[in-house]
C-alpha positions in Angstrom: -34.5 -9.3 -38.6 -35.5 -9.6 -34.9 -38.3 -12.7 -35.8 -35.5 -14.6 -37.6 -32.9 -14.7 -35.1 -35.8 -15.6 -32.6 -37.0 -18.6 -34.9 -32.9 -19.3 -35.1 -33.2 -19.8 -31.5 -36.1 -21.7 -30.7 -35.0 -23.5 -33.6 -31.9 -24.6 -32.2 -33.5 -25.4 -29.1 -35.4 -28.0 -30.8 -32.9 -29.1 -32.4 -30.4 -29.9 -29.4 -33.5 -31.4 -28.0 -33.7 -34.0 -30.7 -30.3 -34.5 -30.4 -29.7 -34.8 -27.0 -33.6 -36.3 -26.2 -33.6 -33.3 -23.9 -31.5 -30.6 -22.8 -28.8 -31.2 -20.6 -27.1 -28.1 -17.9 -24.7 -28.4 -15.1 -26.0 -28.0 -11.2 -23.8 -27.7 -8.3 -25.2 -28.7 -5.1 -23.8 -28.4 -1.9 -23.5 -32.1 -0.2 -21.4 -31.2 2.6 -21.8 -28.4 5.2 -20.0 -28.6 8.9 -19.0 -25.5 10.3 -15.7 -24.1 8.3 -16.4 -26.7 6.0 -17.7 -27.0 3.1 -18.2 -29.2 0.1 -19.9 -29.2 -3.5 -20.1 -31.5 -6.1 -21.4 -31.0 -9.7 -24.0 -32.6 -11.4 -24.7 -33.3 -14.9 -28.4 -32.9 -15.2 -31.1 -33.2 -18.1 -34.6 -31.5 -19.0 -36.3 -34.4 -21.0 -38.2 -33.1 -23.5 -40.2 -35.8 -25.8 -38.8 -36.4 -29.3 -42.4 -35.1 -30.4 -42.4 -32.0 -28.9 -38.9 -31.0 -29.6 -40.0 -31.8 -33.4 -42.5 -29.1 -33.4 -40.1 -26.7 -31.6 -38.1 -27.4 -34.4 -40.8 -26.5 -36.8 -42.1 -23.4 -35.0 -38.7 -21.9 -34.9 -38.0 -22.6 -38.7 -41.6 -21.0 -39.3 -40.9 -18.2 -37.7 -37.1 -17.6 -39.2 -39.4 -17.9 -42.2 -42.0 -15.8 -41.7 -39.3 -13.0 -40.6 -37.2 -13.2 -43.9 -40.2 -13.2 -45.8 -41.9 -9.9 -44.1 -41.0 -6.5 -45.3 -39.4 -4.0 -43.4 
């Protein structure tokens, strides 16, 4: 059970990485820091990941999902 939610995972993470050519998050940075006062702004940020790559994390995940539901227990 454990090796097919793992290759559920990575397989989602290739996935999203097709999708999305990468895998986007949410950074806040502080811009603005004078005494008492302070100031952040978030930004939208991406991990690019080639279309390539996230294919074969794709794969590895569904081989693995795979692999689990065909191993006995």
């Amino acid at each position: 059970m454990r090796f097919i939610v793992i290759g559920i995972v990575i397989a989602l993470v290739g996935g999203v990485g097709l999708y999305f050519g990468g895998l986007p998050y949410t950074d806040r940075e502080q811009v603005l820091d004078v005494g008492p006062l302070e100031a952040t702004a978030e930004m939208r940020k991406k991990v690019e990941i080639p279309p390539l790559l996230s294919g074969g994390i794709l794969a590895l995940g569904v081989g693995i999902a795979v692999y689990g539901a065909g191993r006995k227990q």
